[in-house]
C-alpha positions as CSV (number, residue, x, y, z in Angstrom):
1,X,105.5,111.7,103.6
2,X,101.8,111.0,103.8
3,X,102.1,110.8,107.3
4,X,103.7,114.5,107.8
5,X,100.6,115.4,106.6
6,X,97.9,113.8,108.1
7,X,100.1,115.4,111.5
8,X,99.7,118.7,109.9
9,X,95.9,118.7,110.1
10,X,96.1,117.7,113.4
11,X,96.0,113.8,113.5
12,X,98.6,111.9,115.2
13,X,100.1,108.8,113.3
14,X,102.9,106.4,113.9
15,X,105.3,104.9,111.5
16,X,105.4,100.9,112.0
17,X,108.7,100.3,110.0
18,X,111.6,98.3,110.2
19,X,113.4,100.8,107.8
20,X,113.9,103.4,110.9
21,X,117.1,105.2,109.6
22,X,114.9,106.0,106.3
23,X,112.3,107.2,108.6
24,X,114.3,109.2,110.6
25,X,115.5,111.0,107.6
26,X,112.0,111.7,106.1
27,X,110.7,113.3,109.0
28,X,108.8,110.7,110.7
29,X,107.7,112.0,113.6
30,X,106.4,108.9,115.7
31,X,108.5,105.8,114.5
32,X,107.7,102.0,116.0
33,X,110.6,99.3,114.7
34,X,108.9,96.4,112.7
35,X,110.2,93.3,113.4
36,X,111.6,92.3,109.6
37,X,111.4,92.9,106.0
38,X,109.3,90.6,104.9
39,X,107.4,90.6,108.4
40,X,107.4,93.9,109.7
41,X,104.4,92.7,112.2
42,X,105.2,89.4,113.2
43,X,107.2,85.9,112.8
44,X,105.7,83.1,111.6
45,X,108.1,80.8,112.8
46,X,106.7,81.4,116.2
47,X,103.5,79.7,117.2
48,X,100.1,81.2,116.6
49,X,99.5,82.2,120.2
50,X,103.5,83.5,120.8
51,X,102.8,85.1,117.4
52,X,99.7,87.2,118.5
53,X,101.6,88.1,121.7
54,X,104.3,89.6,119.5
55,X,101.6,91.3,117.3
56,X,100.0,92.8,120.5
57,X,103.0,94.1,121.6
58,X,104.2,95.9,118.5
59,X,100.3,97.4,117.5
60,X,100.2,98.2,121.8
61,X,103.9,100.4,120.9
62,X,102.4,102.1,118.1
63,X,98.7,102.9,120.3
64,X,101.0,104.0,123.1
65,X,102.9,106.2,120.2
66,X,100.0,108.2,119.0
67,X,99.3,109.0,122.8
68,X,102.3,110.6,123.5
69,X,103.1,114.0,122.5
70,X,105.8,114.3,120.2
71,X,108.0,117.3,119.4
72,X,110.5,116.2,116.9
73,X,110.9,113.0,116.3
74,X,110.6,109.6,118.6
75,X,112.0,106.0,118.2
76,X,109.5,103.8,120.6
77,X,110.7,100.4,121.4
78,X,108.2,97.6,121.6
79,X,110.5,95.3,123.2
């Protein structure tokens, strides 16, 4: 996994995914839950500004993610 690798040299990263299991299982090490499929970071069934609330929130999960010091691995929830 690319990401395993930028880690290795020293850079953090987090996974935005909605595919978690499979990103548990490849060694993610900093893992955000997209939101769907087709729409991992955001709904467009939702209004513009409701949608760029959601979009904030998910992109703030992932900041928050590379902050934090991870051992093994971490699942962190935007919700």
């Amino acid at each position: 996994m690319i990401s395993q690798e930028i880690e290795r040299v020293g850079i953090p990263t987090a996974v935005i995914t909605t595919l978690v299991p499979t990103a548990l299982m490849v060694g993610a090490s900093r893992i955000v839950p997209g939101l769907s499929i087709m729409n991992p970071l955001g709904d467009p069934g939702l209004s513009p500004s409701k949608e760029r609330e959601l979009r904030r929130a998910i992109v703030l999960a992932a900041v928050e993610a590379v902050r934090d010091r991870v051992l093994d691995q971490k699942v962190f929830d935007w919700q």
